[in-house]
N, C-alpha and C positions, 0 to 999 in steps of 0.2 A: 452570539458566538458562532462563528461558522466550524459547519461540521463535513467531513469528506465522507463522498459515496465512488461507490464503479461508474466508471462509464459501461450501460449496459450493451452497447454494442461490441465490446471486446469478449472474443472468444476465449478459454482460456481448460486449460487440460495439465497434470502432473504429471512430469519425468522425474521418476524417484525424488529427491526430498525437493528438488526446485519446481516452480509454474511455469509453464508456456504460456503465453498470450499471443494472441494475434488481433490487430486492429482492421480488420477487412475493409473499410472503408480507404486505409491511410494504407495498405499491404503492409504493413509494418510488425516486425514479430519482436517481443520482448522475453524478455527472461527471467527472475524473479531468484533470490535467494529463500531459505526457509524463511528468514525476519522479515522480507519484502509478502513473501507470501502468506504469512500469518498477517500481517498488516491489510494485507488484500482479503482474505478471511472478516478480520474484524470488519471491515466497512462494504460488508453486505448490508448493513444497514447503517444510516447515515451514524459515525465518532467523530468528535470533538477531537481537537489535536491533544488535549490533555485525557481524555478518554481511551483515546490509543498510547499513550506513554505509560499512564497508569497501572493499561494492563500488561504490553508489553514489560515493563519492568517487576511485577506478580511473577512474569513465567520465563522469566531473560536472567541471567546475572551481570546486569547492566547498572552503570552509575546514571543519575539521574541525570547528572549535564551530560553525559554522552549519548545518551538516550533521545533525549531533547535534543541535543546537536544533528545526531543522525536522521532521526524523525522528518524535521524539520526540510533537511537537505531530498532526503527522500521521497516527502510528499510533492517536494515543489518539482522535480525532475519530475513525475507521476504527472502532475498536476500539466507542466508543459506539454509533456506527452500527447494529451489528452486522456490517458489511460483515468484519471479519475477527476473529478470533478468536487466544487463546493460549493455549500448552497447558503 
């Protein structure tokens, strides 16, 4: 089962409840909501897609397919970025 981690090359700092990032390599800055950045939390160390659902949805009042729906759409945008990575 693959599992998502950081790309450790991205810088990353809190403006009030959202994350900064920056990709220094790419000069690329991104922006993160609180869900994006809890999810970027969780995969300080390598989560499963069902591992970040499971907990997002413990601490979200989130339905399960929307959950999953957004997740899904969100790690791949992440993923293209290169902001994170899977192993």
């Amino acid at each position: 089962m693959d599992k998502y981690f950081r790309n450790n090359e991205i810088l990353d700092g809190n403006l009030e409840e959202n994350l900064v990032m920056m990709d220094i390599q790419k000069g690329k800055y991104f922006s993160l909501n609180p869900v994006g950045k809890r999810i970027w939390e969780m995969i300080e160390q390598p989560k499963s897609f069902d591992e970040i659902t499971d907990l997002l949805q413990s601490e979200f009042e989130v339905t399960l397919e929307q959950c999953r729906s957004e997740v899904i759409e969100f790690l791949a945008k992440m993923e293209k970025s290169g902001i994170i990575k899977k192993e």
